[in-house]
C-alpha positions in Angstrom: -11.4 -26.2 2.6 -9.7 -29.7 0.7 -6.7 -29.4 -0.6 -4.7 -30.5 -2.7 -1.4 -32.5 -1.9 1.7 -29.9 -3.4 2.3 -31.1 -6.9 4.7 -29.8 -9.5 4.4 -30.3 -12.9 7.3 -29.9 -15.7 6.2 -29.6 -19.3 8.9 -29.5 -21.7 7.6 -27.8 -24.6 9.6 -27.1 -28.3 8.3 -24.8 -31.2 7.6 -28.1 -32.9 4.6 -28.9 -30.3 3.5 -25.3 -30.3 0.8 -26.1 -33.0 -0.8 -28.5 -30.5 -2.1 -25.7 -28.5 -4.1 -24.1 -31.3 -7.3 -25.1 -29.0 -6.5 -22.4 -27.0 -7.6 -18.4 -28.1 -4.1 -17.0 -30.0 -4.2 -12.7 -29.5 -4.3 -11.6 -32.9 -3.4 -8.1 -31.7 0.0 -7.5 -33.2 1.1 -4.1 -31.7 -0.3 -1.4 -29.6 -2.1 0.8 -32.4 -0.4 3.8 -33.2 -1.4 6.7 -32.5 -0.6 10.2 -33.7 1.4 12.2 -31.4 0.1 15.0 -30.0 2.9 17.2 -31.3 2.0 16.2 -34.6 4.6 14.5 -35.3 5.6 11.7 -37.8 5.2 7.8 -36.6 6.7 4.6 -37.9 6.7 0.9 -36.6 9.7 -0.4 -34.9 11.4 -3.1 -36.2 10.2 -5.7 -33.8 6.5 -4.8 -34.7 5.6 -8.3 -36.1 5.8 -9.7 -32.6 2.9 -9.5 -30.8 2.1 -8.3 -27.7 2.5 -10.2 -24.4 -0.4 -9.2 -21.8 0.5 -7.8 -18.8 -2.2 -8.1 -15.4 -2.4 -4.4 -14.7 -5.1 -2.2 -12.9 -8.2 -0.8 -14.8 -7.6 2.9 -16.0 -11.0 3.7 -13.8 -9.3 2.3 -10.7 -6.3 3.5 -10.2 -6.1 6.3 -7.5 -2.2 7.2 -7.0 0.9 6.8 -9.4 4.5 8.0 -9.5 8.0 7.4 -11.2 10.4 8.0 -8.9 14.0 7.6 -7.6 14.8 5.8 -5.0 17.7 5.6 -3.2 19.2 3.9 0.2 18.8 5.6 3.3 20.0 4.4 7.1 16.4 4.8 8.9 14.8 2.2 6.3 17.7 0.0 5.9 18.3 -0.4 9.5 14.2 -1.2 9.7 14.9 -3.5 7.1 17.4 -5.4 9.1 15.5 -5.4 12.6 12.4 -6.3 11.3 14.4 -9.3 9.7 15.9 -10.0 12.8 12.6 -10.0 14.6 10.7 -12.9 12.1 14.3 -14.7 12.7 13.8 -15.1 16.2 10.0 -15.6 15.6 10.8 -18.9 13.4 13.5 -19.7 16.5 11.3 -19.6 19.3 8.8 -21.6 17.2 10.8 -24.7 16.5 12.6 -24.2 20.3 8.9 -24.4 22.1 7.9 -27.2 19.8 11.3 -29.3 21.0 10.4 -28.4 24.0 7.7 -30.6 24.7 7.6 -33.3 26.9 5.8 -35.7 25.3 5.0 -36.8 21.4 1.1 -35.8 21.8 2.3 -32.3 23.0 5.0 -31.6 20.4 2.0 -32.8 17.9 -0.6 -30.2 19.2 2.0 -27.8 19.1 2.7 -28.1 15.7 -1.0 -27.8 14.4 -1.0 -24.7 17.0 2.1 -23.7 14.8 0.8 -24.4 11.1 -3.0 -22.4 12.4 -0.8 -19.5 13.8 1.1 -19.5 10.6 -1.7 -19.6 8.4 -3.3 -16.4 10.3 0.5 -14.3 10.2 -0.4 -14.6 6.0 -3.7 -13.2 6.5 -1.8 -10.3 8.4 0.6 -9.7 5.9 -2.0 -9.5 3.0 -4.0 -7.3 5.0 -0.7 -5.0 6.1 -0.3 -4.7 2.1 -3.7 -3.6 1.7 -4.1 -1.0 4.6 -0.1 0.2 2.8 -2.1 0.8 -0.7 -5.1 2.5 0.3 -2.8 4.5 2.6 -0.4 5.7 -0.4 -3.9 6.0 -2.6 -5.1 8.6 -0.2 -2.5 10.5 -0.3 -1.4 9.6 3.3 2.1 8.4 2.4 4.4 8.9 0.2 5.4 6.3 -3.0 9.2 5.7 -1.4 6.8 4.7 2.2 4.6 2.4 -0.1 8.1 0.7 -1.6 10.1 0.3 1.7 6.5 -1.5 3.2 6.3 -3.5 0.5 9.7 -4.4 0.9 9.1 -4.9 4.4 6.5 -7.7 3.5 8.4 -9.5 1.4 11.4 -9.6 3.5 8.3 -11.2 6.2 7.0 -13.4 3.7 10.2 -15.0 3.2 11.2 -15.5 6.6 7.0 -17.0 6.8 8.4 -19.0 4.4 11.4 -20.5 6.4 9.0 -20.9 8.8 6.7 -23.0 6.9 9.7 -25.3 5.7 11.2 -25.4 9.6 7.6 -26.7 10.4 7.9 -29.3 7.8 10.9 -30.7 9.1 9.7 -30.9 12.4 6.9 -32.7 11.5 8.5 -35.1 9.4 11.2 -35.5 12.9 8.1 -36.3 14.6 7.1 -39.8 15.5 3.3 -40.8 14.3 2.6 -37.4 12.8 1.8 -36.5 9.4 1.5 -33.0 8.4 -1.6 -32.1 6.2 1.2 -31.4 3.0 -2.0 -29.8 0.9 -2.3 -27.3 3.8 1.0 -26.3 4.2 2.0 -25.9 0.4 -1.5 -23.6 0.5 0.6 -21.0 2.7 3.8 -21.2 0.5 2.1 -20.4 -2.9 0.3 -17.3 -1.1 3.5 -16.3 0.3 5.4 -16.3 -3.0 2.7 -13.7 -4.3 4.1 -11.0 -2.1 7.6 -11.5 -2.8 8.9 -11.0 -6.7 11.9 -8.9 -9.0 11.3 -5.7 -8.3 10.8 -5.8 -4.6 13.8 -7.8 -4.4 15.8 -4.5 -6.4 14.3 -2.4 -4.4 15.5 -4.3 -1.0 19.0 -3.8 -2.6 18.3 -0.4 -3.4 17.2 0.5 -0.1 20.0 -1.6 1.6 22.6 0.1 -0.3 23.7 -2.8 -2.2 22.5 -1.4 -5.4 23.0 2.2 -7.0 19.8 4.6 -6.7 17.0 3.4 -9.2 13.8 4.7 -10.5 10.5 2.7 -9.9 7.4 2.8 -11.2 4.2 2.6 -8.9 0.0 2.8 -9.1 -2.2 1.5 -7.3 -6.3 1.0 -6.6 -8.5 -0.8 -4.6 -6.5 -3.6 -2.7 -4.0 -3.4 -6.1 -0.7 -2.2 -6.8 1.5 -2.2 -9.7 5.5 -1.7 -9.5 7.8 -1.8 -12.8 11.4 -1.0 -12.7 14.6 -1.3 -15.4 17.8 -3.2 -14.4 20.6 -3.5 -17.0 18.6 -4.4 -20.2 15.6 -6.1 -18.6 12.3 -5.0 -17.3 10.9 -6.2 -14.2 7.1 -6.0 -13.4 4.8 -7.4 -10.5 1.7 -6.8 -10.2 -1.2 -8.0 -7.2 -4.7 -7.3 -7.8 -6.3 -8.4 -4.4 -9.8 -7.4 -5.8 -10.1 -10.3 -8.0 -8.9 -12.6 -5.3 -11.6 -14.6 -3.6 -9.1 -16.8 -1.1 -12.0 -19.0 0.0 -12.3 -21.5 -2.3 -11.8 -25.2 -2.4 -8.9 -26.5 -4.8 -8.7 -27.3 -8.3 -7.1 -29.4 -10.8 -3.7 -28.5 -12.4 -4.9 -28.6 -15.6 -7.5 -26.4 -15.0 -5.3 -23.6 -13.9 -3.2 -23.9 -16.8 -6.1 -23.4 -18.7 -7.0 -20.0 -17.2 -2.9 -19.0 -17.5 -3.3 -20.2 -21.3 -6.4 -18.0 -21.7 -4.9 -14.9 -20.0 -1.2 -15.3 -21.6 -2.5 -16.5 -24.8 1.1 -15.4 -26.9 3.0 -16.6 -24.3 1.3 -19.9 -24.4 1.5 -20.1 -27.9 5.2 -19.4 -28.3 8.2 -21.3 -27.8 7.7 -22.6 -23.7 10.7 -23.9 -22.1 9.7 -24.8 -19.0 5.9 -25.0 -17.7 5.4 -25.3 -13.5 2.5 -25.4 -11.5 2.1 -26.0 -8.0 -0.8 -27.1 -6.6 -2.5 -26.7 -3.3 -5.0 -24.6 -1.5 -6.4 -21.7 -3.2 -3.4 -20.3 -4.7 -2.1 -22.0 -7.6 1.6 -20.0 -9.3 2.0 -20.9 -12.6 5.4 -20.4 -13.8 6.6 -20.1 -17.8 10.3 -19.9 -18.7 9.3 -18.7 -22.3 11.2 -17.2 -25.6 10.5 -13.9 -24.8 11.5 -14.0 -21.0 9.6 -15.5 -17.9 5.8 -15.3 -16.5 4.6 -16.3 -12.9 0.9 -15.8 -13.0 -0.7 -16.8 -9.6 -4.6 -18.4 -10.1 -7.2 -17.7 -7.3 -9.0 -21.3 -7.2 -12.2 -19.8 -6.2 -12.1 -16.9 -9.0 -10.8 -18.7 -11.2 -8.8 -15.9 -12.7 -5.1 -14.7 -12.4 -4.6 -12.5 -9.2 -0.9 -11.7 -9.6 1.8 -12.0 -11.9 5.6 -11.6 -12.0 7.1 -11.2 -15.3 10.8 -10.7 -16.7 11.1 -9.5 -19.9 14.6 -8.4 -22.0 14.2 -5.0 -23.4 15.0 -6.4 -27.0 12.0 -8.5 -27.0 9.0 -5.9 -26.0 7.2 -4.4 -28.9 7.8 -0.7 -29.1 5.2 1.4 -30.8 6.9 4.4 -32.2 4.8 7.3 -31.0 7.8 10.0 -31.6 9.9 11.0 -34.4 11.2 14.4 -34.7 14.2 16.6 -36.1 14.7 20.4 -35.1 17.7 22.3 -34.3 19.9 19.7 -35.9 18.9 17.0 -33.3 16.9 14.0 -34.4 14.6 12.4 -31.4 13.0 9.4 -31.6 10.9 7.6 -29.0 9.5 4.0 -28.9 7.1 3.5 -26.2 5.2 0.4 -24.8 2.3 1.4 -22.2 2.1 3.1 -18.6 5.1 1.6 -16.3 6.4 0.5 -19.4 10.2 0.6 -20.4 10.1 3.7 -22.7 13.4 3.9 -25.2 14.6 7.4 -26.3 17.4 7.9 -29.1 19.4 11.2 -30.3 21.2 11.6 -33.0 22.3 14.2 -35.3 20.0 15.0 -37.5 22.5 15.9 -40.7 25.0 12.5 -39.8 23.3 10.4 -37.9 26.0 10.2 -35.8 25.7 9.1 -32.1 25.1 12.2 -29.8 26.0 12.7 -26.0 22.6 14.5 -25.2 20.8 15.5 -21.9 16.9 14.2 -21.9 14.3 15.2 -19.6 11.2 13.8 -19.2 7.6 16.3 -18.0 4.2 15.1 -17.3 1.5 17.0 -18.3 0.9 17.9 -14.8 4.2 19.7 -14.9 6.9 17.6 -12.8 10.1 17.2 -14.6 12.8 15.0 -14.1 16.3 14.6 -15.7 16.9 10.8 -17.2 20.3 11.9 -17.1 22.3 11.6 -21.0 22.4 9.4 -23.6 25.0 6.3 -23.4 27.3 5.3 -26.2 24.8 4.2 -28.3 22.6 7.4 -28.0 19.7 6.0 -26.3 18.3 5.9 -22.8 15.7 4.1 -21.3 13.1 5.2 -18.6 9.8 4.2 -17.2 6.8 5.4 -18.7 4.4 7.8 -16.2 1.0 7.1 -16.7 -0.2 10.3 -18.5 0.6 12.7 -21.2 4.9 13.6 -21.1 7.1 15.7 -23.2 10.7 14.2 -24.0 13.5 16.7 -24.5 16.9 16.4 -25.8 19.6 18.9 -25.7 22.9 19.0 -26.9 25.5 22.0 -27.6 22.6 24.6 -27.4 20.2 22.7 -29.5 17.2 20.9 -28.6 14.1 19.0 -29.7 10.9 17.6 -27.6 8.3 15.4 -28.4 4.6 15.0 -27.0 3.9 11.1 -26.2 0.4 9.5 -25.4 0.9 6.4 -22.7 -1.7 4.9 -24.2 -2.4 1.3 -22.4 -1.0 -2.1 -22.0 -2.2 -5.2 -23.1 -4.5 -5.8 -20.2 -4.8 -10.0 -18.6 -8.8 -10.0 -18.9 -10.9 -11.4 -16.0 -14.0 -13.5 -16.5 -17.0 -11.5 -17.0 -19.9 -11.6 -14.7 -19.9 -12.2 -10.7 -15.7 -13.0 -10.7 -14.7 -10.2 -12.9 -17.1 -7.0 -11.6 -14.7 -5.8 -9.6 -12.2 -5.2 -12.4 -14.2 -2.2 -13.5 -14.8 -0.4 -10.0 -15.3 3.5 -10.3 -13.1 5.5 -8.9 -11.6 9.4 -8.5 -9.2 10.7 -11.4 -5.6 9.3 -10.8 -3.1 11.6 -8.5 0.2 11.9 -9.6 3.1 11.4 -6.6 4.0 15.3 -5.2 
């Protein structure tokens, strides 16, 4: 497979240059459509509706097999996994670089380098494959959604340390008379390896580690694809990796060309105010990453598919458009709910419904399939903010003996859309009505 030599490129972009993009397609869908509640009750347009809305690479509504909302909190057994598995890639990378300055001679320490970089480039395989087997184990029903997060955890934590490993190799190389190191090759395993490590797994490390206070997480997943959200502060964190659009076998392209594919599957964020523009080239993996107005985007390009595979975004809560789909007054409570799409942050105000005065009230969230959880009460303001399950839920609100609920409709997100034809088949795949998490 030829590869590339690892580029960066920087593109410094202003909102006066914006208008030189126009040749790519602009997404003339403003909002998520409202829809009327099921409650019957009334709807309105928040005030940030004339933004529109940024896709998101998420799993077809046909494929997804298992979802959940759920708190997580840290425990000893998976922490002190955590740290052993850690330990155990540390001394990996160690032995590595103490066998290869062990060798006697420069032709040796040269063949055990390429030995190095081949045995490298088959532990990625292995970890792509270990997050595969961990999805279709959780979409069976075989483990549970905090198993699926600590695993994934677990991979990222290895990815990193593959990582280290890649750069020790690097500088042994580079230490290592006559001997160049195939740079193109090399930069192929560190853009695969920074698919599998992102935002929310890095929470959910802390989280897990007991560095962080217990969170909530959002999870689905389908064939070979898995989707995690989470809230921290006043930002919303989303990765998503949809290994049945990756083809992994193809030979490499030109930069350009997978800014084009970013452009077309991010067309607002392309068209907006960019403050920064990298991509890094090399292999078959190509991250693209966008510093933008509205937060950040790392979309990761499969050079074979030619289509966007995995994405890491970070978005303020103040900049998502929120489609009202709630706004109702009983008992002398007013409740009003602005929702984005499934995983989605989900905002939830109460006030009284004579003063309009701020209101300390308990919410609750309920699925249609009956689980209820507490999102604990409002803050000063009289919101709080949750994830959004991926069906049907009924907000309530309750203060001083009165209360008011509110049927929403998830609805769904702004979907990235793959190429049609041969590369984008899969993104339609069949399969059983989603479970909920027990």
């Amino acid at each position: 497979m030829r590869a590339l030599p690892v580029l960066a490129v920087a593109l410094l972009v202003c909102s006066a240059v914006v208008g030189a993009t126009s040749g790519f397609a602009v997404d003339d869908q403003s909002t998520l459509g409202a829809t009327e509640p099921a409650d019957g009750s009334s709807v309105a347009q928040t005030d940030n509706a004339s933004l529109q809305q940024i896709t998101v690479l998420d799993i077809p509504p046909r494929s997804i097999e298992r979802w959940g909302v759920d708190r997580q909190y840290v425990d000893l057994g998976p922490a002190v996994t955590l740290s052993t598995n850690e330990t155990t890639d540390r001394l990996q990378t160690l032995a590595m670089a103490e066998r290869i300055e062990a060798a006697n001679t420069t032709e040796e320490r040269q063949a055990r380098i390429r030995a190095a970089v081949r045995e490298l480039e088959t532990d990625v395989d292995e970890l792509d494959e270990r997050q595969t087997e961990t999805v279709a184990a959780y979409g069976r029903g075989d483990i549970t959604s905090r198993d699926l997060l600590v695993n994934l955890v677990r991979i990222s934590i290895a990815a990193e340390e593959l990582g280290e490993r890649r750069s020790r190799l690097e500088e042994l190389a580079a230490e290592t008379p006559g001997y160049d190191i195939n740079r193109g090759r090399v930069a192929a395993v560190g853009n695969r390896l920074s698919a599998f490590t992102g935002p929310v797994r890095a929470h959910a490390e802390m989280v897990l580690r007991g560095d962080a206070a217990p969170h909530r997480f959002y999870i689905a997943t389908g064939p070979e694809s898995v989707t995690v959200t989470t809230i921290v502060d006043d930002t919303y964190y989303r990765e998503a990796y949809r290994g049945d659009l990756r083809n992994g076998a193809g030979d490499a392209i030109e930069l350009e060309v997978a800014l084009d594919i970013v452009s077309a599957s991010y067309p607002v964020i392309w068209n907006t105010t960019r403050e920064q523009t990298q991509v890094f080239g090399g292999g078959e993996t190509y991250p693209v990453s966008i510093a933008h107005s509205r937060g950040d985007l790392t979309a990761f390009v499969d050079s074979n598919a030619r289509v966007v595979y995995a994405e890491h975004q970070r978005r303020p809560l103040d900049s998502l458009v929120y489609d009202r789909r709630a706004d109702r007054t009983s008992d002398g409570l007013r409740l009003r709910v602005n929702h984005t799409y499934p995983g989605g942050p989900v905002e939830v105000n109460v006030v009284d419904a004579q003063t309009g005065d701020v209101v300390d009230a308990n919410v609750t969230m309920r699925t249609e399939t009956g689980t209820m959880r507490s999102l604990e009460r409002t803050s000063e303001d009289g919101t709080r903010w949750a994830l959004s399950p991926y069906r049907r839920y009924t907000i309530t609100a309750q203060y001083l003996g009165d209360s008011v609920e509110a049927v929403i409709d998830p609805g769904a997100p702004p979907r990235v859309q793959p190429a049609t034809g041969n590369e984008g088949e899969n993104n339609e795949t069949a399969t059983p009505t989603p479970t909920p998490t027990a």
